[in-house]
MARVOKE-197869 format. One record per residue (C-alpha): x, y negated, z negated; residue in one letter. Coordinates in steps of 0.5 Angstrom, whole numbers, plus 500, padded with zeros to 3 digits. Example, Ala and Ser with C-alpha at 12.3 -4.5 7.8 and 13.67 -1.06 7.14 Angstrom:
! MARVOKE-197869
525509484a527502486s
***
This chain:
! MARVOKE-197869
531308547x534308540x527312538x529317544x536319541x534320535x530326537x535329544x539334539x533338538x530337544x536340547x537346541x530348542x531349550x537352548x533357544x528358549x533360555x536364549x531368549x529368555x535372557x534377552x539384556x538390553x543394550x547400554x552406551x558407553x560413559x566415558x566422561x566428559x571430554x570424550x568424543x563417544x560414548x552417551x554423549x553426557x556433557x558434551x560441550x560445544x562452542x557456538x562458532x562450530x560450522x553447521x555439518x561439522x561431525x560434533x560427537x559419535x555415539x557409542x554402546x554395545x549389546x550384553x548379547x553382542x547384538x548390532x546396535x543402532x542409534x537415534x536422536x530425539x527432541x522434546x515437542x517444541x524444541x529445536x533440532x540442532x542435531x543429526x544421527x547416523x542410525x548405524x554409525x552413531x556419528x552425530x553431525x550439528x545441521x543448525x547453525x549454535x548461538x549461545x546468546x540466545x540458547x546456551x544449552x541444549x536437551x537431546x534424547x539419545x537413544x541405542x537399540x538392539x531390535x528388541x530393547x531400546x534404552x533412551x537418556x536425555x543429555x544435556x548439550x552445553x553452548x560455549x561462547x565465541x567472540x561473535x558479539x561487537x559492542x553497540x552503544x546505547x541511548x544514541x545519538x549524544x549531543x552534549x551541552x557544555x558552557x564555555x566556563x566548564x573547567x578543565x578536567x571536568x566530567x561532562x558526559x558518560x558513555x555506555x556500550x554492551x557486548x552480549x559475549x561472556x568473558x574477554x570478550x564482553x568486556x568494553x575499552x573506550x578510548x577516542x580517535x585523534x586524541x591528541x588532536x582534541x580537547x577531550x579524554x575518555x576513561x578507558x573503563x567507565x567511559x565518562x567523557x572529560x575535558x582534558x587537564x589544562x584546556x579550556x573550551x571557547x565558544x568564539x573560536x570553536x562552538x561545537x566539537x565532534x569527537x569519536x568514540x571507539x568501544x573495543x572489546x577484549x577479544x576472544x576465539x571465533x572459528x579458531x582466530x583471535x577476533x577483537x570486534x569495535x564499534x564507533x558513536x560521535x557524540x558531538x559537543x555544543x559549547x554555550x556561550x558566556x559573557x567573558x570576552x572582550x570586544x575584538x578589532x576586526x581588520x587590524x593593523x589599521x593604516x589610513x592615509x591622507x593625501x595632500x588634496x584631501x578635504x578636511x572632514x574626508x573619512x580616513x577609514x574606518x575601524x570595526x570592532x566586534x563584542x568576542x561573546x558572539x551568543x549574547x553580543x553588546x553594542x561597540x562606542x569609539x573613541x580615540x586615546x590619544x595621538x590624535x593632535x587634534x587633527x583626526x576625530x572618530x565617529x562614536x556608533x560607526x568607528x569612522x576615524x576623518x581628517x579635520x584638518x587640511x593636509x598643509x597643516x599637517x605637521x607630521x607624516x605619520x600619525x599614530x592614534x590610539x582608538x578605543x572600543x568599549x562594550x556597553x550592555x543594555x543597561x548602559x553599563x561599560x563592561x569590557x572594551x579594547x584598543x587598537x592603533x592606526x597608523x595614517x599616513x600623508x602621501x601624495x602620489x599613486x603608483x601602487x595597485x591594491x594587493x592580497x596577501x595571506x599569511x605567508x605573502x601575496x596571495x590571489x586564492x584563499x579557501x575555508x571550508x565549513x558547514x552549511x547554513x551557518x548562523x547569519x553575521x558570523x565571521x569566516x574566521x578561517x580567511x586569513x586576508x590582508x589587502x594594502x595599498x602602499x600609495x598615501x592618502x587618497x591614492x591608497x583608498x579603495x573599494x573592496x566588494x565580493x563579485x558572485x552569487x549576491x546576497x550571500x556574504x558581504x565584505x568588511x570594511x568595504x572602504x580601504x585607506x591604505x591595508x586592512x584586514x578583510x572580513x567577510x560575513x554571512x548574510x543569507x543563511x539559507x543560500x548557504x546551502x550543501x543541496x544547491x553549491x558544494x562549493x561557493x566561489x567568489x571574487x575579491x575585488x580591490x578598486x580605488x575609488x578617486x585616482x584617475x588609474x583606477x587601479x584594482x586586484x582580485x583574488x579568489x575565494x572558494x568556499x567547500x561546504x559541508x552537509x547537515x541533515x537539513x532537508x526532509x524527504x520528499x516524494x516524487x509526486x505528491x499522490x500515486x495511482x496504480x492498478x491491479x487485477x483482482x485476479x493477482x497472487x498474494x504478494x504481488x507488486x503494485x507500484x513503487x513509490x519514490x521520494x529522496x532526501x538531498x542530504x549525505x550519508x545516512x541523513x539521505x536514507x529514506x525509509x518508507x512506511x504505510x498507514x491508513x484504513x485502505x493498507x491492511x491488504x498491502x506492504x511496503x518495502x521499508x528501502x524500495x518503495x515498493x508497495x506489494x499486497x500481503x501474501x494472504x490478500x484477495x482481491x476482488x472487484x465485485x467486493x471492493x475495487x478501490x483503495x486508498x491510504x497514505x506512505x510515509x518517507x522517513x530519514x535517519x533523523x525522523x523528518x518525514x512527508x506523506x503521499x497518498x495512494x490510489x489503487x484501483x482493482x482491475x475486473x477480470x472475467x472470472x464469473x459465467x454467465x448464470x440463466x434464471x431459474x425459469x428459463x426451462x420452460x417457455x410459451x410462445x404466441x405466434x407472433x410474440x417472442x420470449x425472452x430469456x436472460x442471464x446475470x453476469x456477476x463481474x464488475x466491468x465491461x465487457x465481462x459482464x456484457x452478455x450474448x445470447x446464441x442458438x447452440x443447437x434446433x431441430x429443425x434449425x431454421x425456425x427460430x432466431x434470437x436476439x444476441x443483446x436481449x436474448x428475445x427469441x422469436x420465429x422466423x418472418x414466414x412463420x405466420x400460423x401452426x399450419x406453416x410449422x406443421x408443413x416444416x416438421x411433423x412434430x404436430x405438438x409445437x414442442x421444441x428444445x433448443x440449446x441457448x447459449x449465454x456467451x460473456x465478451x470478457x477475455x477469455x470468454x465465459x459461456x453458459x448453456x441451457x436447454x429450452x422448451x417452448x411450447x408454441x401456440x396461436x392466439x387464444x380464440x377470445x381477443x381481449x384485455x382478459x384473454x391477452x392477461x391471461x396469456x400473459x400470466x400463462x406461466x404463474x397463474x397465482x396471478x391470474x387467479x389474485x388479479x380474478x379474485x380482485x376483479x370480483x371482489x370489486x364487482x361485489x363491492x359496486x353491487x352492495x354500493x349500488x343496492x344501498x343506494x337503491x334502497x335509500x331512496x326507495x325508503x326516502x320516495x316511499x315508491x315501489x320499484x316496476x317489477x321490469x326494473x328488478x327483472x332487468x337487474x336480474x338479468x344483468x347479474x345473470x350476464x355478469x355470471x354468463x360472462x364469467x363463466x369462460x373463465x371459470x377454474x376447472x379441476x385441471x386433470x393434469x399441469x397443462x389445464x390449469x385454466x380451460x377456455x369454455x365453449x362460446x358459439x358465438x364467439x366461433x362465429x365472430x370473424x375477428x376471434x376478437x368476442x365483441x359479440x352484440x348483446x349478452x351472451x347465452x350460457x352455452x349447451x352442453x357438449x354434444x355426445x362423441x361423433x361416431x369412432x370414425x371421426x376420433x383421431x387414430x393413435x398416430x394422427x396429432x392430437x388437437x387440443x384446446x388453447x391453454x393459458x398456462x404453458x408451465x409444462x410443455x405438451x409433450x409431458x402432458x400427452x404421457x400424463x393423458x396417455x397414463x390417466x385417460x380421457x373423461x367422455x366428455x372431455x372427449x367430445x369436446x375436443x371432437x367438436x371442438x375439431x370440427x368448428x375449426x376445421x369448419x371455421x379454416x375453410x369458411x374464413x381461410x388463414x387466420x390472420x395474425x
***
């Protein structure tokens, strides 16, 4: 019992355990509703001008067992992560910036563990809107046509505005700037556009109104101030014309006078009369009412008033005429006319100067303002300019005439008696322009014209213009050239294209634009011009090295022009130069050199410009390569095998050089081989064959094509010849001498000799491919050139091996016959003998071989070469 009490408090805590953890209850949050701050974070409402790294919510919960708790936030794939959680704390911070107009409510995953359970809720976050939206009109630009004969009050043009903002703060007002300086109401709800109540439009005094609109809406919070947000549109208002006017005397009062030496038939003055329905004008006749007494007449078509009586018979000082102007249509018809009074007087002295007045009293400086390139013949209404001259008859008529840029405006009447109102009209439209003058200023120049005094006045007219979206954009140049390297980043400039537009304001904007087949690989800065490549783009010379395409300047109002682009990509030295693959191994001929060449893959000079070097020989004074052509030859003293066996002791002629192709690009690109050249002397047979096959040494498929070819021909001669022999033996009925069919005999059996040294051994390794046969003759021929007198014998079969005195020892270099081929150097060939063995008489032909050489050396000295 002792023994069982010992051991109960740890039974009994071990139980405790297991119940304990048996009974694991998972955590929950709190629920405590909607306008809490904490708890699960269910219908938590935010508004969308809530500052990113605000603390938005803090998430709340307990564990049953009264475990530590952590918390997390989650999203379902693809959504957006507006929110952050301290793990800990619960704290929920916004970390992305709430727009209710493009997502209004938000689904998050929040979740709460204890370690062991983990108990997740999705939440839905509502976006509540601010007022951060400012109304934009829609279907811009407005321009209205109205007749003048539109009636006051009418509905001539409705406005629309949107404001994506709920509430207050999407609801629109209208209403419009300077409305009492207008002839035009707005309903402040539907935006309809109205003439206003008891006006009525004219076209000859205004022909285009521009009125401005204001769309405001209601108002709302944004980031705890009440913000009321606007927006602006002109909507400019044309007024057509209609025939309602009638014709309008221009320069009214008229006076003239006569002086006592005026001629009768002299022009007192003129007066000018003008159809007021300026769109669609008529033609103005004259004539005179009465008043007149018959002593002045009117021209009908000019409006000239002359005197056509001498001025002693006179009767009166002051005449009053009144002159009628009526308006006639096309038809013929009179459909409206006007009338005006002239004053002439008779005088007879000159003791007064032509003299401006304006409105308030003599005036030297008269101004207008107004848009350039009005329509040509239309009146500067706004001069308000009388000019009088109180003398009488001929001493008050003078000249009038504009001094300044000429053929911009001319003057009416341009011929005073006394006063007349002064009109100036447009004559050149397109001088009338903003690019070139803001202001156009001129001189007003009263002369008189018959007074010995010559009396005259100026005063000055400045005329400040205003802009109209009149030009288009043009480009610096009308094509651009640029230049790049192939080896530029993605996003690289190239060139910048510039192009202005002289109008004002946003009709001077220009925005730029590229197209054509050549642009895929590059953008445009819409405002700068500058032309970059696509972040994507790779350039390369060897493929493509030139691009072309065209840029377009763009103004607010669609008036474009196009310049074209030239690019060129630039070559960098970006490739080594790469050796052919049979650079290996070479076989030089004493005398002749090899040649080694490598390829460049760039585009340009100098990159793909190749040098050749020798990097590394052993021994280092044997060989010199050219550097452009990369031809290797040995050194001027080195006439024979004899000289090289003096220079090393490496009797085989094997050597391995380190070659090195070097490119001139900057910085330069090299490539290194390694080359084994096998030397030799030339073969013992000089000759075409013996020179081909030399030649071929390194494909001796060619070599055995070009033989096979040479006997094809050979048999095919003697089957032309044989047929031909047996026709005319048939056609003679003669038989041939038997010495005849011997000597043909012999022929084909020298035709064989002759072929025999290039008959195709067995090769016991790569090296004998082709083995040139023993002629002892052809040792005899001094030349070593085989122009051996008559048909050569079959040679003997080589003689059995000299005693073992006379064979090489194990470290004397072995002799070899000359060999055609030199596809492998005989370094590697020596291994193979050495691991196959010589054949006996393959031995003792080398030994004899040796021996007539080494008879041959002493009997005719240093071969030449």
């Amino acid at each position: 019992m002792k023994h069982v009490r010992h051991f109960t408090p740890s039974l009994f805590l071990s139980l405790v355990h297991v119940c304990l953890v048996q009974a694991n209850y998972a955590p929950y949050f709190f629920d405590n509703g909607a306008r809490s701050t904490n708890g699960n974070m269910a219908l938590l409402s935010l508004s969308e001008d809530t500052p990113v790294g605000a603390h938005v919510y803090t998430l709340n919960g307990t564990d049953p067992e009264g475990d530590p708790v952590t918390y997390g936030l989650t999203y379902e794939a693809g959504s957006k992560r507006y929110f952050s959680v301290d793990g800990n704390l619960g704290n929920v911070t916004l970390i992305e910036e709430l727009d209710r107009e493009k997502e209004d409510e938000i689904e998050v995953i929040v979740s709460i563990s204890d370690g062991l359970s983990t108990v997740s809720e999705k939440v839905r976050i509502l976006v509540t809107d601010a007022n951060d939206e400012s109304p934009e009109f829609i279907n811009t630009p407005y321009i209205v046509q109205v007749p003048e004969s539109t009636p006051s009050g009418s509905s001539i043009f409705k406005i629309e505005a949107v404001d994506r903002d709920t509430g207050s703060g999407g609801s629109i007002t209208y209403f419009l700037q300077n409305i009492h300086a207008n002839k035009f109401t707005i309903d402040r709800h539907s935006g309809v556009l109205r003439i206003k109540t008891g006006v009525t439009l004219d076209y000859e005094k205004s022909r285009t109104h521009f009125v401005i609109v204001v769309a405001k809406d209601g108002g709302g919070k944004l980031r705890g101030d009440n913000k009321v947000f606007s927006a602006t549109t002109t909507v400019t208002i044309n007024v057509e014309d209609v025939q309602d006017t009638s014709p309008m005397f221009i320069g009214t009062p008229y006076y003239g006078y006569v002086y006592e030496d005026t001629l009768a038939g002299s022009e007192v003055l003129t007066v000018v009369a003008l159809d007021g329905d300026r769109g669609k004008p008529n033609s103005i006749h004259y004539c005179i009412v009465n008043g007149s007494e018959g002593s002045f007449e009117i021209g009908n078509a000019t409006g000239a008033i002359s005197v056509i009586k001498n001025p002693n018979q006179l009767k009166k000082e002051v005449y009053e005429l009144k002159v009628q102007a009526s308006e006639v249509s096309p038809e013929g018809d009179v459909s409206a006319y006007a009338f005006a009074m002239v004053t002439i007087r008779v005088v007879d002295l000159n003791n007064h100067p032509p003299t401006f007045y304006g409105e308030s009293g003599p005036q030297n400086r008269f101004e207008l303002t107004m848009y350039e390139h009005p329509p040509e013949g239309e009146i500067l209404r706004g001069l308000k300019i009388t000019v009088n001259d109180s003398d009488q008859g001929a001493n008050a008529k003078f000249n009038l005439r504009l001094v300044g840029p000429g053929g911009i405006f001319r003057v009416v009447p341009q011929t005073v008696l006394n006063e007349a109102q002064v009109t100036i009209i447009v004559e050149n439209s397109a001088a009338i322009d903003y690019e070139k003058f803001k202001v156009l200023t001129f001189k007003l120049l009263a002369i008189e014209v018959n007074t010995p005094e010559k009396f005259s006045s100026t005063a000055d007219v400045a005329i400040r213009l205003l802009d109209t979206n009149d030009n288009v954009p043009k480009f610096s140049s009308d094509y651009y050239i640029a230049r790049i390297p192939e080896n530029s980043p993605g996003g690289s400039n190239v060139v910048a294209v510039t192009a202005t537009d002289p109008d004002s304001g946003l009709w001077g904007e220009v925005k730029y634009s590229i197209y054509g087949t050549g642009a895929d690989l590059f953008l445009i800065h819409p405002s700068t011009g500058i032309i970059y490549t696509q972040p994507w783009a790779v350039l390369d010379a060897e493929v493509n090295s030139k691009y072309n395409f065209y840029v377009k300047a763009e103004d607010t109002d669609g008036k474009y022009s196009l310049a074209e682009v030239f690019i060129t990509v630039l070559d960098v030295n970006d490739h080594s130069p790469e050796f052919n693959e049979n650079i290996q191994e070479k076989t030089m001929i004493i005398g002749s050199p090899v040649k080694i060449e490598a390829i460049d893959q760039d585009a340009e000079e100098p990159n793909n410009i190749v040098d050749y070097s020798i990097m590394q020989a052993d021994p280092a004074n044997v060989f010199d390569i050219d550097q452009s052509t990369g031809e290797i030859k040995l050194k001027s003293y080195i006439r024979s095998l004899d000289i090289i066996h003096n220079i090393t002791k490496n009797k085989d002629c094997i050597w391995s050089l380190v070659v090195q192709a070097k490119d001139r690009g900057s910085p330069s690109f090299s490539t290194t081989a390694v080359l084994k050249i096998d030397i030799t002397e030339e073969t013992l047979h000089k000759g075409p064959m013996a020179a081909f096959l030399m030649q071929t040494k390194d494909n001796p498929m060619k070599a055995l094509g070009v033989l096979a070819g040479v006997m094809g021909i050979m048999v095919l001669i003697t089957i032309m010849i044989s047929t031909a022999m047996f026709w005319r033996n048939k056609r003679s009925n003669k038989i041939m001498p038997v010495r005849r069919i011997i000597k043909k005999r012999q022929t084909q059996q020298s035709r064989t000799v002759r072929m025999e040294w290039l008959k195709f051994k067995r090769p016991s390794n790569a090296a004998e491919k082709f083995v040139v046969e023993d002629d002892a003759k052809s040792l005899q021929n001094e030349n070593s050139n085989n122009n051996v007198q008559g048909a050569p014998v079959p040679p003997a079969a080589p003689s059995p091996p000299p005693p073992p005195a006379l064979a090489p020892s194990g470290d004397a270099a072995v002799w070899r016959v000359p060999t055609v081929s030199g596809s492998l150097t005989p370094k590697i060939i020596n291994k193979q003998l050495k691991k196959r063995g010589h054949s006996s008489a393959h031995n003792a032909l080398v030994s004899e071989l040796k021996m007539k050489f080494e008879k041959r050396n002493a009997g005719i000295g240093e071969p030449h070469i």
